[in-house]
N, CA, C and O atoms as a Tinker XYZ file with bonds, in Angstrom:
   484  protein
     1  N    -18.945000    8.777000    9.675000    73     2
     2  CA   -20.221000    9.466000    9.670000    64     1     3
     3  C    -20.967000    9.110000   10.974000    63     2     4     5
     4  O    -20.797000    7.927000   11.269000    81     3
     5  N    -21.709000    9.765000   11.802000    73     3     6
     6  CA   -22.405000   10.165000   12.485000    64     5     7
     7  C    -23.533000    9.415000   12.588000    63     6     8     9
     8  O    -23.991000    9.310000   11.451000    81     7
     9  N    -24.403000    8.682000   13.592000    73     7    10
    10  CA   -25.413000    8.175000   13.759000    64     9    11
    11  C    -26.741000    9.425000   12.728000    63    10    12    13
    12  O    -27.551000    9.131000   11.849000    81    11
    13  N    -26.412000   10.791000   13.380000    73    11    14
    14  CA   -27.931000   11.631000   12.593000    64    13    15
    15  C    -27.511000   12.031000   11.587000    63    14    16    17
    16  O    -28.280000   12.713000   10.911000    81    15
    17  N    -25.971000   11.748000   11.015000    73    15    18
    18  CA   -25.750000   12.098000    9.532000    64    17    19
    19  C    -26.398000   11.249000    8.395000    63    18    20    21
    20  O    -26.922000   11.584000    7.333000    81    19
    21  N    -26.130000    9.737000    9.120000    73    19    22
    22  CA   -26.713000    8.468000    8.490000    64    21    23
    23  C    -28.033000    8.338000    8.238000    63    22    24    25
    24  O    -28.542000    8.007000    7.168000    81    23
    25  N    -28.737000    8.690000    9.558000    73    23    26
    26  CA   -29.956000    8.915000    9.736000    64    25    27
    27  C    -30.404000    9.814000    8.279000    63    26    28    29
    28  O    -30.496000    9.344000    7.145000    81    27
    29  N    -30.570000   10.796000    8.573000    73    27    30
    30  CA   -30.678000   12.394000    7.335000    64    29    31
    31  C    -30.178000   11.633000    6.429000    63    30    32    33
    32  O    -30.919000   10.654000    6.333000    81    31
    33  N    -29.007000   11.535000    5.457000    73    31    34
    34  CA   -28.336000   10.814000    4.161000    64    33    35
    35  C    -29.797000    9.810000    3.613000    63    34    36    37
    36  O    -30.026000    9.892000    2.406000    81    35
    37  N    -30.643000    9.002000    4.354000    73    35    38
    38  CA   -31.341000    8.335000    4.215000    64    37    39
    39  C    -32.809000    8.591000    4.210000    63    38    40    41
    40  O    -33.607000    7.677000    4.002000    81    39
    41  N    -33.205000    9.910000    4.451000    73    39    42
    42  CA   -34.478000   10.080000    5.209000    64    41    43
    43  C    -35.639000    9.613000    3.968000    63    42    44    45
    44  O    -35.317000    9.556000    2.782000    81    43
    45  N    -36.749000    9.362000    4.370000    73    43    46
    46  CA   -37.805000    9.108000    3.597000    64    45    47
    47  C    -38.977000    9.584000    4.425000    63    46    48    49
    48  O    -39.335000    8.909000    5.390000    81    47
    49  N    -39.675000   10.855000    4.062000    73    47    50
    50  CA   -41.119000   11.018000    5.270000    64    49    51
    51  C    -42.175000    9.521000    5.184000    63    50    52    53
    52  O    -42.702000    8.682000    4.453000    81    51
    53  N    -41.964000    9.999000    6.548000    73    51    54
    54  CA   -43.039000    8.510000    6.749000    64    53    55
    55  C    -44.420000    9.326000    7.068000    63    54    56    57
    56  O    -44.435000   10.457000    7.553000    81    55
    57  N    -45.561000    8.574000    6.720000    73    55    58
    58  CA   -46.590000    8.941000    6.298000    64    57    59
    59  C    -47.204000    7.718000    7.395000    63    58    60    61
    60  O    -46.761000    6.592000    7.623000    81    59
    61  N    -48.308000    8.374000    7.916000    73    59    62
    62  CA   -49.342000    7.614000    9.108000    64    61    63
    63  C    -51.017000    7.823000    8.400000    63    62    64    65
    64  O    -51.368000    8.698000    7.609000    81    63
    65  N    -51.679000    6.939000    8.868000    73    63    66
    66  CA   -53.088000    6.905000    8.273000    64    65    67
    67  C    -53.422000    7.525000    9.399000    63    66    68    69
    68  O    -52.875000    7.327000   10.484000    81    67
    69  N    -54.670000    8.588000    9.111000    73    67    70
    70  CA   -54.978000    9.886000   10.155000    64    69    71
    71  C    -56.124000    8.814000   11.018000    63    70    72    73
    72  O    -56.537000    7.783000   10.488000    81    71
    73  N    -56.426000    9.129000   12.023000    73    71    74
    74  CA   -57.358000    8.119000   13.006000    64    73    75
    75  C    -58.614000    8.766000   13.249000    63    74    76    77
    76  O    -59.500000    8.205000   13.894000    81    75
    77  N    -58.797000   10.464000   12.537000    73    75    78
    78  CA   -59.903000   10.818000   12.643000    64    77    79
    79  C    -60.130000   11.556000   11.066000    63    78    80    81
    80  O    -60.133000   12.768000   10.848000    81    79
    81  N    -60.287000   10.629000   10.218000    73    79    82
    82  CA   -60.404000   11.504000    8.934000    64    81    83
    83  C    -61.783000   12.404000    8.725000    63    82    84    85
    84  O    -61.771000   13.285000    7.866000    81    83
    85  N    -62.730000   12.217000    9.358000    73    83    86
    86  CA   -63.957000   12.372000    9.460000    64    85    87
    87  C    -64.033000   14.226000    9.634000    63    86    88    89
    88  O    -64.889000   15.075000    9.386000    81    87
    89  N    -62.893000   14.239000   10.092000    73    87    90
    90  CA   -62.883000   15.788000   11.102000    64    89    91
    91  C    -62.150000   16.466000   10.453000    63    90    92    93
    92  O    -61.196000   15.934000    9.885000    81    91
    93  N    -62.371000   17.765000   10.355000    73    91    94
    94  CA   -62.004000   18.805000    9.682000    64    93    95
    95  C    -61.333000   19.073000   11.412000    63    94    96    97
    96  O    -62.113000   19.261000   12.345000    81    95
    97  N    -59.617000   19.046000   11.640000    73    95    98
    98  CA   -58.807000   19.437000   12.427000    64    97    99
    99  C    -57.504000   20.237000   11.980000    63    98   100   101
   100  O    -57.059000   19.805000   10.916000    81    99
   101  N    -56.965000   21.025000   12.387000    73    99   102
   102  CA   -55.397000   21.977000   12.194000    64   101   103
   103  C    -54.554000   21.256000   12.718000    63   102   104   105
   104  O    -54.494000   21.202000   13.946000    81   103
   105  N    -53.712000   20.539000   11.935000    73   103   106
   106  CA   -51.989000   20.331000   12.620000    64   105   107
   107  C    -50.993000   21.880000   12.285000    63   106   108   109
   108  O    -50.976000   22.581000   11.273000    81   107
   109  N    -50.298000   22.004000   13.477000    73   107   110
   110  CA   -49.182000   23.357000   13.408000    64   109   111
   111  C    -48.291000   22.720000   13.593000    63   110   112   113
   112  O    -48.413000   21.938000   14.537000    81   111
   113  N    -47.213000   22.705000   12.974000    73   111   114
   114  CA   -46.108000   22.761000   13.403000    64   113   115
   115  C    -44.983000   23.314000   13.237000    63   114   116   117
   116  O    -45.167000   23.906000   12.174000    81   115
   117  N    -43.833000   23.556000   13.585000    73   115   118
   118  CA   -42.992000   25.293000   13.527000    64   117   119
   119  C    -41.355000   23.976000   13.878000    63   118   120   121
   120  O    -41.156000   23.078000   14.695000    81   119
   121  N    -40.546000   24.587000   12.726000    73   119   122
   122  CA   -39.479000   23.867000   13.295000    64   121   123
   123  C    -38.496000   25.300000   13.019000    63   122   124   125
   124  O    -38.211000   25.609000   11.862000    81   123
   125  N    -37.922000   26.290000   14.424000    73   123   126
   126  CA   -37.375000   26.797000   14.848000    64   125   127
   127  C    -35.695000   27.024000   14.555000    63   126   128   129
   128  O    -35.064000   27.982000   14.999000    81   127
   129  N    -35.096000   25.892000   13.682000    73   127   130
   130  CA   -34.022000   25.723000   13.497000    64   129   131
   131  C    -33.625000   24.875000   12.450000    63   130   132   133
   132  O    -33.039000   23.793000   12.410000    81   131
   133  N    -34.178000   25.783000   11.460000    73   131   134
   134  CA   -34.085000   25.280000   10.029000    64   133   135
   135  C    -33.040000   26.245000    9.472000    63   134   136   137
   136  O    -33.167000   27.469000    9.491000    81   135
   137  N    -31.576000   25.315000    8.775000    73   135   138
   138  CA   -30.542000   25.494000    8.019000    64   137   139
   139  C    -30.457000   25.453000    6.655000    63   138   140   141
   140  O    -30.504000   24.251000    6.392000    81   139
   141  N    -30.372000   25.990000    5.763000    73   139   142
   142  CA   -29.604000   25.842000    4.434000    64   141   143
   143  C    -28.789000   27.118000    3.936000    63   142   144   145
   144  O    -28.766000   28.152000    4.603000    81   143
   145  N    -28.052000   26.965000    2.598000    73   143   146
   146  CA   -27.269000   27.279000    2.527000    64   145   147
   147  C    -27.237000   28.732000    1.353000    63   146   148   149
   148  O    -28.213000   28.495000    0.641000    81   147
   149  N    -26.847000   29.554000    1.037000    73   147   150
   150  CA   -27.272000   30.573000    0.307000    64   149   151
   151  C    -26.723000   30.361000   -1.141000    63   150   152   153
   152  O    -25.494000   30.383000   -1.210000    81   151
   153  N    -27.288000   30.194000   -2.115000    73   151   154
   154  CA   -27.068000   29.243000   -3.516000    64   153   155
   155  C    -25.969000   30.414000   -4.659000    63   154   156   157
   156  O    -25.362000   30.107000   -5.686000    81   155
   157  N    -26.048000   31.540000   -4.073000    73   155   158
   158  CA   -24.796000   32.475000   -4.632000    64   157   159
   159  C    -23.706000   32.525000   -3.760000    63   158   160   161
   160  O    -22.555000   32.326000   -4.147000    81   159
   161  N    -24.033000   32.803000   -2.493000    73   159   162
   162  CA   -22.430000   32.966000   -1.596000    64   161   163
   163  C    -22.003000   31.310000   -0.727000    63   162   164   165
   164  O    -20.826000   31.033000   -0.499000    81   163
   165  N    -22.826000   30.631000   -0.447000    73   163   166
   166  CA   -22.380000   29.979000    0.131000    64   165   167
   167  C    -23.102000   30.111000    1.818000    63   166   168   169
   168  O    -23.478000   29.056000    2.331000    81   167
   169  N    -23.217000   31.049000    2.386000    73   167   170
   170  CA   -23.303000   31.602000    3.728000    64   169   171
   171  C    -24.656000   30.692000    4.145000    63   170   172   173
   172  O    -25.618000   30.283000    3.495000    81   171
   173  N    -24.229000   30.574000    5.617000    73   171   174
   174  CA   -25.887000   29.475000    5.489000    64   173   175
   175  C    -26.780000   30.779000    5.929000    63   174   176   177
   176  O    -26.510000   31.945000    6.214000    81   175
   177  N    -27.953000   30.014000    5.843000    73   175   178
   178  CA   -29.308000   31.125000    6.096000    64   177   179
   179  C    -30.176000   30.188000    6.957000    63   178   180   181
   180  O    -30.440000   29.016000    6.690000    81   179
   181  N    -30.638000   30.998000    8.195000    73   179   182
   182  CA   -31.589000   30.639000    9.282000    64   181   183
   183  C    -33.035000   30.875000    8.986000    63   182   184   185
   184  O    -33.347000   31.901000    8.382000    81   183
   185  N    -33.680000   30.263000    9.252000    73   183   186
   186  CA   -35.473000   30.048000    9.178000    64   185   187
   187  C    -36.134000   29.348000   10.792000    63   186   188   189
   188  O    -35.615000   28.765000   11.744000    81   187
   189  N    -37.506000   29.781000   10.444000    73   187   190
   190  CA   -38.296000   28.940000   10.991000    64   189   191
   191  C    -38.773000   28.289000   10.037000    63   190   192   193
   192  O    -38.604000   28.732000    8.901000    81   191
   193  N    -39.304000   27.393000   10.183000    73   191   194
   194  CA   -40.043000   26.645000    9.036000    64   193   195
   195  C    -41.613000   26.152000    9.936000    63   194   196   197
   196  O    -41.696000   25.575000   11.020000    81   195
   197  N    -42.752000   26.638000    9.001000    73   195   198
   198  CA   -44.250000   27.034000    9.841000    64   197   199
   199  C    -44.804000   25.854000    8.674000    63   198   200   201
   200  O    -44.699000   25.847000    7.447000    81   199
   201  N    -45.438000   24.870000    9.633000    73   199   202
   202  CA   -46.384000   24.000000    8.481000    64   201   203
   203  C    -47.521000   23.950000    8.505000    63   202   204   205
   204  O    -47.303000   24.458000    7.406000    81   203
   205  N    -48.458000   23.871000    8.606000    73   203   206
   206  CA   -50.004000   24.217000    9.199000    64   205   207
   207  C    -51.362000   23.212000    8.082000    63   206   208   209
   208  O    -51.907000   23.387000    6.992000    81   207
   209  N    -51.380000   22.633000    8.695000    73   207   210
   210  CA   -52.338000   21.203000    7.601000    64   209   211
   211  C    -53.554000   20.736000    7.963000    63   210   212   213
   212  O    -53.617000   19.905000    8.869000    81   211
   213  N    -54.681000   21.180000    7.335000    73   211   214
   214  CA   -55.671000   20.177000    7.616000    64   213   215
   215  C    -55.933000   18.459000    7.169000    63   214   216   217
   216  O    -56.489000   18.296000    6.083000    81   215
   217  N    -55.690000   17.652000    7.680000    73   215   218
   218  CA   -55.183000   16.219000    7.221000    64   217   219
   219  C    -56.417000   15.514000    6.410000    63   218   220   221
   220  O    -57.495000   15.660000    6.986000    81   219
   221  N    -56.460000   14.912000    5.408000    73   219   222
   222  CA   -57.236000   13.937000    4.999000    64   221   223
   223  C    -57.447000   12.455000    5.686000    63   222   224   225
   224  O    -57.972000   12.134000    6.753000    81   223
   225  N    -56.841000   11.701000    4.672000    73   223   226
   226  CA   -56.676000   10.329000    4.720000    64   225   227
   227  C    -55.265000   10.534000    5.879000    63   226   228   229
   228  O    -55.456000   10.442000    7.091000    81   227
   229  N    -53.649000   10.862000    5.197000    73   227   230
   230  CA   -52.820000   10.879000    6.008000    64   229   231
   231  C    -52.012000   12.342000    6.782000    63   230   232   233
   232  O    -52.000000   13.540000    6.499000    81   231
   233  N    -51.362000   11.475000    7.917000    73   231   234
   234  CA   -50.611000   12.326000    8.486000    64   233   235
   235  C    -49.036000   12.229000    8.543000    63   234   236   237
   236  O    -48.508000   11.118000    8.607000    81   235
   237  N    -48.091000   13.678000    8.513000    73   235   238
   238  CA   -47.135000   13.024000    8.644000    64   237   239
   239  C    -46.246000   12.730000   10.232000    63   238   240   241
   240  O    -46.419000   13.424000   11.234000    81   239
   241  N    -45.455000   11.745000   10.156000    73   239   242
   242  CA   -44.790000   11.470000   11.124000    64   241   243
   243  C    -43.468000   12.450000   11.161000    63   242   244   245
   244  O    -42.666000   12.779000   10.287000    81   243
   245  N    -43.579000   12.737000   12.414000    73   243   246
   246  CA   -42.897000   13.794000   13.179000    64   245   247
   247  C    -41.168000   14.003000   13.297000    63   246   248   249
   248  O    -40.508000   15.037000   13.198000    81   247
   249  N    -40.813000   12.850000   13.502000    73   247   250
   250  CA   -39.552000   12.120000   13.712000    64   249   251
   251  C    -38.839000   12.817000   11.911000    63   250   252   253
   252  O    -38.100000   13.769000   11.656000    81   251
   253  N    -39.495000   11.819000   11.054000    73   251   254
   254  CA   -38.954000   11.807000    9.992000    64   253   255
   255  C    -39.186000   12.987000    9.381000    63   254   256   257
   256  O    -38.403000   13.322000    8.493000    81   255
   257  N    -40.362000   13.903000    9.746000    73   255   258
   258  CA   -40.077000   15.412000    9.049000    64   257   259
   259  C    -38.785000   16.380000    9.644000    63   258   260   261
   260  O    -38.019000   17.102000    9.007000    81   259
   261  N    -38.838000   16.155000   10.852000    73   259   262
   262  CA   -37.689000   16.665000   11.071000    64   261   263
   263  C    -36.943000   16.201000   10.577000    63   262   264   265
   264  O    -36.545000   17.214000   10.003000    81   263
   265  N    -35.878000   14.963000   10.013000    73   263   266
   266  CA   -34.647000   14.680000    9.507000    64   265   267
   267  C    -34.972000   15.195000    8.277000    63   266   268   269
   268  O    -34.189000   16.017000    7.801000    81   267
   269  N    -36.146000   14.834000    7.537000    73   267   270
   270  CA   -36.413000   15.640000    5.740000    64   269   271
   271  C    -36.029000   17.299000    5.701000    63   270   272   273
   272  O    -35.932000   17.959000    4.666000    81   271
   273  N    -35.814000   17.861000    7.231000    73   271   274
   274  CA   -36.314000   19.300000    7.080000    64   273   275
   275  C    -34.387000   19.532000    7.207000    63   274   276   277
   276  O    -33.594000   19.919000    6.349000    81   275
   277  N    -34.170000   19.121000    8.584000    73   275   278
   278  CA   -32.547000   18.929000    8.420000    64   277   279
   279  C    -31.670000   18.543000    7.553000    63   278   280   281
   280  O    -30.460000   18.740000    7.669000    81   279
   281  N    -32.581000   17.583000    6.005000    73   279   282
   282  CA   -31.156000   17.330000    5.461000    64   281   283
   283  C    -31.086000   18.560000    4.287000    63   282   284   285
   284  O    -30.601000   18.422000    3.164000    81   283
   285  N    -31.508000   19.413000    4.667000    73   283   286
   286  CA   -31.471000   21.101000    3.749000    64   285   287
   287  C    -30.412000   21.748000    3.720000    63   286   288   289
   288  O    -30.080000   22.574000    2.870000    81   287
   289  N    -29.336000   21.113000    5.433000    73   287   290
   290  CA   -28.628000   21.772000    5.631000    64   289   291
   291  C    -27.417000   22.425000    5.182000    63   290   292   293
   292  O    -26.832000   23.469000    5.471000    81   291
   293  N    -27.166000   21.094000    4.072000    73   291   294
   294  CA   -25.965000   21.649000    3.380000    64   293   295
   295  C    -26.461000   21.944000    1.334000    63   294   296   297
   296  O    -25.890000   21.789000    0.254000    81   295
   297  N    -27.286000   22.237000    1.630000    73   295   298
   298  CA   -27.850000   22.796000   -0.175000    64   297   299
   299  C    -28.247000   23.859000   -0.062000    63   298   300   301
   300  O    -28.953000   24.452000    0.754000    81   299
   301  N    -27.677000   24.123000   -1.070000    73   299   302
   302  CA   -27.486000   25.300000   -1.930000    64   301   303
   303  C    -28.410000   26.128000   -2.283000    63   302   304   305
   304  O    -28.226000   26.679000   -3.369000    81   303
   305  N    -29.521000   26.441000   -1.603000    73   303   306
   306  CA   -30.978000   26.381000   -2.154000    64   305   307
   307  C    -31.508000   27.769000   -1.780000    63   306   308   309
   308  O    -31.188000   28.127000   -0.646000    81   307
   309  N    -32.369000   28.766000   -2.606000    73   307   310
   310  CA   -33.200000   30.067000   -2.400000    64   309   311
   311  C    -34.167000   29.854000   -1.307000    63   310   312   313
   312  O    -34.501000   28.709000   -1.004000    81   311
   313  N    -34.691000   31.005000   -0.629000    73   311   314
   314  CA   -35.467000   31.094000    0.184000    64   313   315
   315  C    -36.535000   30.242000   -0.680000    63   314   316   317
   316  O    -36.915000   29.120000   -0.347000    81   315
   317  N    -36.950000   30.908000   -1.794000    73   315   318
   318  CA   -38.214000   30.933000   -2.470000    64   317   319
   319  C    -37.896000   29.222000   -2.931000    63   318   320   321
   320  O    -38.738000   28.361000   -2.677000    81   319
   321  N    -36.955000   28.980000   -3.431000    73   319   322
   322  CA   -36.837000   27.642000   -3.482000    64   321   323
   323  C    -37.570000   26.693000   -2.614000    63   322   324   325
   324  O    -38.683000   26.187000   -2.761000    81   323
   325  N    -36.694000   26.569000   -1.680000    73   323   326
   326  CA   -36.847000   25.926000   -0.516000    64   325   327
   327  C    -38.703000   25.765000   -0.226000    63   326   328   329
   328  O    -39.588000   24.911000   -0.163000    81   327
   329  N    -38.476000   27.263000   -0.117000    73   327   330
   330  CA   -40.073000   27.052000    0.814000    64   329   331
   331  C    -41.200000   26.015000   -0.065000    63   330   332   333
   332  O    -41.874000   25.088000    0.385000    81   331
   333  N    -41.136000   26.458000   -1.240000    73   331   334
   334  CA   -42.033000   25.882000   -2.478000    64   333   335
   335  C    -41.854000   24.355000   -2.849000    63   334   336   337
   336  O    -42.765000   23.712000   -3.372000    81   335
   337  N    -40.103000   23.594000   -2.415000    73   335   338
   338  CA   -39.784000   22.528000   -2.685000    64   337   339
   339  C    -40.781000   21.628000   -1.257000    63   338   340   341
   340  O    -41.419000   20.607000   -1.515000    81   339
   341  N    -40.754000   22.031000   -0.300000    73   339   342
   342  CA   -41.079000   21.586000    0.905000    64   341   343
   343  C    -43.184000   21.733000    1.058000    63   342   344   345
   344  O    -44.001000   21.091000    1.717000    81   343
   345  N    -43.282000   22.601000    0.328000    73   343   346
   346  CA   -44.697000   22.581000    0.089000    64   345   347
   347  C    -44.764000   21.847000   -0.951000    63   346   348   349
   348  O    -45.983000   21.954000   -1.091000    81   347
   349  N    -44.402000   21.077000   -1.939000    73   347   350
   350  CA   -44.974000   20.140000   -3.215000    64   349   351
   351  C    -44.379000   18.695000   -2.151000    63   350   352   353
   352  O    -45.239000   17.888000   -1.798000    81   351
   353  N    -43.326000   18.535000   -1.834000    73   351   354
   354  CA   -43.370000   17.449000   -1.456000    64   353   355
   355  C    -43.787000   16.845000   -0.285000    63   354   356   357
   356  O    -43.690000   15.641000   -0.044000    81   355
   357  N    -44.401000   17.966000    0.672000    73   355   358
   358  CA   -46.325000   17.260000    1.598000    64   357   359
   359  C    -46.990000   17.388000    0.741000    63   358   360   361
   360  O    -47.449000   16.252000    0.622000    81   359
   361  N    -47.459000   18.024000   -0.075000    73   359   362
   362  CA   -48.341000   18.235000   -0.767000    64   361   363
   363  C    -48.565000   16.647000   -1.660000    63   362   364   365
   364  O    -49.551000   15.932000   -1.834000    81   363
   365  N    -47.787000   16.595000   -1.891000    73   363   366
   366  CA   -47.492000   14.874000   -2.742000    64   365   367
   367  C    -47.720000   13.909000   -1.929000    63   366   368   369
   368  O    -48.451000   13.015000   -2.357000    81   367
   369  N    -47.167000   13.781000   -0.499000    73   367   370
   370  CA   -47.440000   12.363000   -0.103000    64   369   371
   371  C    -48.527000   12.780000    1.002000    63   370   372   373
   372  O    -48.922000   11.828000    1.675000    81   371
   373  N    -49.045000   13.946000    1.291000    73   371   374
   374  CA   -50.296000   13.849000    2.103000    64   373   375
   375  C    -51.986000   13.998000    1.916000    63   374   376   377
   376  O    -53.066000   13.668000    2.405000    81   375
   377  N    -51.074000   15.079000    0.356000    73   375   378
   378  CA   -52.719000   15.022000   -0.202000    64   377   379
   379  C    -53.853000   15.769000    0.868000    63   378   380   381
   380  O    -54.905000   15.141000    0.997000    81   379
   381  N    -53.709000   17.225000    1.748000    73   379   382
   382  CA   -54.441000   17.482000    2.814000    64   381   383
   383  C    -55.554000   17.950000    2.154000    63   382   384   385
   384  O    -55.796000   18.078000    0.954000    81   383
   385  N    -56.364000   18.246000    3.427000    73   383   386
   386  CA   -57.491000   19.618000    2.617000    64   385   387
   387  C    -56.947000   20.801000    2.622000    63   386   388   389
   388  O    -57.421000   21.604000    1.818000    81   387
   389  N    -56.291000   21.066000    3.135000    73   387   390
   390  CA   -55.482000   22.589000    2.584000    64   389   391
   391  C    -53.914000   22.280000    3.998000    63   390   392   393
   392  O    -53.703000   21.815000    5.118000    81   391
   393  N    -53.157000   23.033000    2.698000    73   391   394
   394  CA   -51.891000   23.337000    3.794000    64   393   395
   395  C    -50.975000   24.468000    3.464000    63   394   396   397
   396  O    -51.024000   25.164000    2.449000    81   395
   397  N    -50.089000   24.565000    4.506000    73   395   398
   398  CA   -49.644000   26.376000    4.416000    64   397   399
   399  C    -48.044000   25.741000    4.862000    63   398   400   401
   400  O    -47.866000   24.895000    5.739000    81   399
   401  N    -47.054000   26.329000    4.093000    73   399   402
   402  CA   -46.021000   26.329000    4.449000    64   401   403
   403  C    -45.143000   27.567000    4.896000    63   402   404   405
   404  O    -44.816000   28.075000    3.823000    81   403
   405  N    -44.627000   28.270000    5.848000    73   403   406
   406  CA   -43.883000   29.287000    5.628000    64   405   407
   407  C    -42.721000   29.070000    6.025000    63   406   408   409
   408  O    -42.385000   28.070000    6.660000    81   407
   409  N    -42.121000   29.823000    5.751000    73   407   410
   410  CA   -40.100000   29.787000    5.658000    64   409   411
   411  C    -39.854000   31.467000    5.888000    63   410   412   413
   412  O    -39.765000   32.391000    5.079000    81   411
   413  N    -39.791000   31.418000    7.319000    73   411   414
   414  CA   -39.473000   32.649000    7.830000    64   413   415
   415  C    -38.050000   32.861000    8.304000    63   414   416   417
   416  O    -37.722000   32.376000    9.386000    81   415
   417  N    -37.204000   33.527000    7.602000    73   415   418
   418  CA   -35.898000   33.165000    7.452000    64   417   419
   419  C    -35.236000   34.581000    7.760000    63   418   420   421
   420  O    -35.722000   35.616000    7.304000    81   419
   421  N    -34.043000   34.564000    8.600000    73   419   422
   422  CA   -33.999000   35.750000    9.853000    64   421   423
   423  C    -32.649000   36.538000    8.852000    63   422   424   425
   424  O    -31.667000   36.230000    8.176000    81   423
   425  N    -33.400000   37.704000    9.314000    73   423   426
   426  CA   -32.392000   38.601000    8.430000    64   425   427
   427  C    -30.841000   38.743000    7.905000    63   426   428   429
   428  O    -30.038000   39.040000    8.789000    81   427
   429  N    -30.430000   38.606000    6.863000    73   427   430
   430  CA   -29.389000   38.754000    6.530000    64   429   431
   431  C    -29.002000   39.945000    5.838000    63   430   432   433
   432  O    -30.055000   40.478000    5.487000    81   431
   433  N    -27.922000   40.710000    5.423000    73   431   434
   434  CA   -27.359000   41.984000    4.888000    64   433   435
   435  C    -28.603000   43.249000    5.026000    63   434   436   437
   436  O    -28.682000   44.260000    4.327000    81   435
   437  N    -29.590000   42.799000    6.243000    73   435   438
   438  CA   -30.721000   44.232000    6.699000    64   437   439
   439  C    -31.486000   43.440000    5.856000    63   438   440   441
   440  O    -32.538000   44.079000    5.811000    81   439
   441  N    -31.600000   42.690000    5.323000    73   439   442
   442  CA   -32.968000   41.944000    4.961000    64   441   443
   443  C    -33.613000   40.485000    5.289000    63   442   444   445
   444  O    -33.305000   39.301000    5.426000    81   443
   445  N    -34.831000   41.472000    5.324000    73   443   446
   446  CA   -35.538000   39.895000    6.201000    64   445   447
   447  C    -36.487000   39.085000    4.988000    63   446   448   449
   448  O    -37.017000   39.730000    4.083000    81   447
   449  N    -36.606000   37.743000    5.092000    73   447   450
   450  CA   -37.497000   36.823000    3.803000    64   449   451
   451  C    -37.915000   36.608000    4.529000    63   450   452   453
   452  O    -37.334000   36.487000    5.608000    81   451
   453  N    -40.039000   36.312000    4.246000    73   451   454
   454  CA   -41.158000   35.131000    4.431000    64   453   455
   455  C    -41.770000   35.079000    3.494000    63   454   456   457
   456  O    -42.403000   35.963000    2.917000    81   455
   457  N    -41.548000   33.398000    3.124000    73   455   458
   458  CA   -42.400000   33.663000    1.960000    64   457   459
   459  C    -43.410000   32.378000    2.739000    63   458   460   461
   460  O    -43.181000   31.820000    3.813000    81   459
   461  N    -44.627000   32.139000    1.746000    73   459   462
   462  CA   -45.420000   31.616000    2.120000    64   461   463
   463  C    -46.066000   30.947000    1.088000    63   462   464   465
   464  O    -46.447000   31.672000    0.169000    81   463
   465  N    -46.389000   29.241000    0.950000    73   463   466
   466  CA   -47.086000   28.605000   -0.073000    64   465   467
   467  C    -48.390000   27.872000    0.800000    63   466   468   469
   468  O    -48.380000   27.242000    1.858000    81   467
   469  N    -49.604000   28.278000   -0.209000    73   467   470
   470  CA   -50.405000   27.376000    0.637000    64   469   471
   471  C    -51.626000   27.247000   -0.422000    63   470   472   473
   472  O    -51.685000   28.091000   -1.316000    81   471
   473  N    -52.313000   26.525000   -0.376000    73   471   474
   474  CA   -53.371000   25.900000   -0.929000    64   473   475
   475  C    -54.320000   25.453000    0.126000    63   474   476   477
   476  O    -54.156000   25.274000    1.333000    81   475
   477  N    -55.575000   25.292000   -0.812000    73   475   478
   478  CA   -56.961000   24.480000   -0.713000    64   477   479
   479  C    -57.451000   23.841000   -1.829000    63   478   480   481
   480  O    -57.730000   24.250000   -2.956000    81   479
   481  N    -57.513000   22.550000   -1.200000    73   479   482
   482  CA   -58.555000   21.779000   -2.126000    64   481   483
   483  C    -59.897000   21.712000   -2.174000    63   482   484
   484  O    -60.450000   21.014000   -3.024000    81   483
């Protein structure tokens, strides 16, 4: 196994205490090359993956969302899945004032998926 297989096999998001909680600020972030796998055929399926968070107390660390987002790559998992699994679990360890997840996922058999989860507290 692979140094970033090991890495991923293991991941845990790491979570940072925000340094300006005071402030109502937007984190974006877009990870461009998001993999998983299509839960009837097998075939993998391409995304962007769009996160967009106003932070409370914490923030997450960068490093480790990417390996949480990569280890998707080999499951079996629905668009609608996915997107909704990845919005409860920031949603769980960040606790924001509001956050938006989308899973814009590039066309397959002439069809294109975005779905989109987002809340306010």
């Amino acid at each position: 196994m692979r140094y970033g297989e090991k890495a991923i096999k293991k991941i845990k998001l790491e979570i940072w205490d925000n340094s300006n909680p005071e402030r109502d600020y937007e984190i974006n972030i877009s990870f461009p090359e998001f993999t998983c796998l299509c839960p009837r055929s097998g075939y993998p399926d391409f995304a962007t993956i769009k996160i967009n968070y106003v932070p409370d107390k914490k923030i997450v660390e960068l490093k480790s969302l990417k390996l949480y987002l990569n280890s998707f790559r080999d499951a079996h998992i629905s668009h609608e899945e996915i997107t909704n699994k990845i919005f409860t679990d920031l949603e769980k360890v960040l606790r924001p004032r509001s956050l938006e997840v989308i899973g814009d996922f590039n066309p397959r058999g002439n069809v294109k998926t975005i779905i989109r989860a987002a809340s306010k507290r």
